[in-house]
N, C-alpha and C positions, 0 to 999 in steps of 0.2 A: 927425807923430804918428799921422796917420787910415791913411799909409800901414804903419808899423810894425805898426798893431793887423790891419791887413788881411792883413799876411805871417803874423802872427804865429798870428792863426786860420787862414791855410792850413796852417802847419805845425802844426798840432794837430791838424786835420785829416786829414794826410797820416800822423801820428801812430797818429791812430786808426784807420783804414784797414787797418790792419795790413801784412805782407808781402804784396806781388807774386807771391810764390815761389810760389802758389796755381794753378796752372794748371787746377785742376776737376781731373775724373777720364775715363775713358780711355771715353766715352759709348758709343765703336760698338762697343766688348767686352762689353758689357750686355745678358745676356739682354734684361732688361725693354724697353731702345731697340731690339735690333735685333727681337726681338717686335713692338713697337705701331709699328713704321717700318717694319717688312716690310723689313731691310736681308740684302743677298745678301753672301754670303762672299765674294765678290767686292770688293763693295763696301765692306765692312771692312776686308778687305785693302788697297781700296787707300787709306781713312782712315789707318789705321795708316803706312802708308808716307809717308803728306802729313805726319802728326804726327811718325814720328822724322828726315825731311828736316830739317823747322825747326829741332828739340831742340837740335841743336848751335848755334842761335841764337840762341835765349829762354834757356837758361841763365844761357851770360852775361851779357847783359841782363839777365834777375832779378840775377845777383849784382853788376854794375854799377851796379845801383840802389842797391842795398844802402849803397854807400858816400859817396855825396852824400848820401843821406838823414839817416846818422849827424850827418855833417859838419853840416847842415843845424839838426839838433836841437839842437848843440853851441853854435852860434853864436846860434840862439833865445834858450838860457837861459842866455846869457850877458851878464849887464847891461852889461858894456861893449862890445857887438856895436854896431858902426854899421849904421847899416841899407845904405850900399852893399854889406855884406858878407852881409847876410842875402838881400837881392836878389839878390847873386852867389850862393850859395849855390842859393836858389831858383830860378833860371836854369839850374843845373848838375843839379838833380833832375829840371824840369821835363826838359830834353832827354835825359838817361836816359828818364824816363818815354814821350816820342814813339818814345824807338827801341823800345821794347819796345811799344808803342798795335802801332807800323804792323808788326810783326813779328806779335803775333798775330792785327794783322788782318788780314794775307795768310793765317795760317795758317786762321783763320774761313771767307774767300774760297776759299780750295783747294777745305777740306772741303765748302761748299755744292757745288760745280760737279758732286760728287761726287754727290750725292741729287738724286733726282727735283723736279718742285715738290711733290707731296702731301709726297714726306716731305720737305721743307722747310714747309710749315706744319703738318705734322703734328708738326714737330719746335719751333716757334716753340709751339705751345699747350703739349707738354709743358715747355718753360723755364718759360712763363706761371706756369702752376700750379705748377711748383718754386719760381720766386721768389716767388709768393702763401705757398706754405707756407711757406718761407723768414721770411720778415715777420712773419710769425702766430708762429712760434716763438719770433724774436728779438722781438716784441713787451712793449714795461713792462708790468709787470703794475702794478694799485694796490696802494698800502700798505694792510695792512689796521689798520683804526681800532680803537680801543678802543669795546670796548659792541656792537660787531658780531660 
């Protein structure tokens, strides 16, 4: 039972999470990045090229995801699911999910070798503070109380 509640929160999880299909947006085409990174046309250029190399690999990967996941939810909320089959199920998203981890973590690896070190931590401080603001925006707000 300790195991099923354990599957069962990841897959809520994995729920929550929302899609994969989220790839961010096209950072070394940004004014503002190649601005505050001092990035050469060059060097966009050859971002871009490392980004549409992979594309035809994260695709399907994102869309391979896609269908264990369903699979996955199916058999959650299904009161008659055994948990061997939620395991299986759970086994078959995780390994989607590693092809797609180590895909775009080559693509991550490219793009550094690409930048300097400054604009490699110059580029880590700007994530920093996108994911601070990030947080602050999606932060709960309180309920506001009566009498207040």
């Amino acid at each position: 039972m300790v195991l099923f509640r354990a599957v069962f929160a990841l897959a809520v999880c994995l729920f929550l999470a929302g899609p994969v299909s989220a790839q961010g947006f096209k950072w070394w085409q940004s004014e503002r990045f190649q601005r505050e990174l001092a990035l050469s046309v060059a060097q966009s250029t050859r971002l871009e090229q490392v980004f549409q190399a992979l594309q035809p690999l994260l695709q399907p990967q994102n869309a391979a995801l896609d269908k264990p996941e369903a699979a996955l939810s199916l058999v959650v909320a299904d009161p008659k699911s055994e948990e061997a089959q939620v395991l299986m199920a759970v086994e078959r998203v995780e390994a989607a999910r590693g092809e797609l981890a180590r895909s775009r973590t080559l693509l991550t690896f490219r793009m550094r070798r690409i930048l300097t070190t400054e604009q490699h931590v110059k580029m880590q401080a700007m994530h920093e503070q996108w994911s601070r603001d990030r947080r602050s925006r999606q932060a709960p707000r309180p309920a506001n109380k009566p009498g207040r």
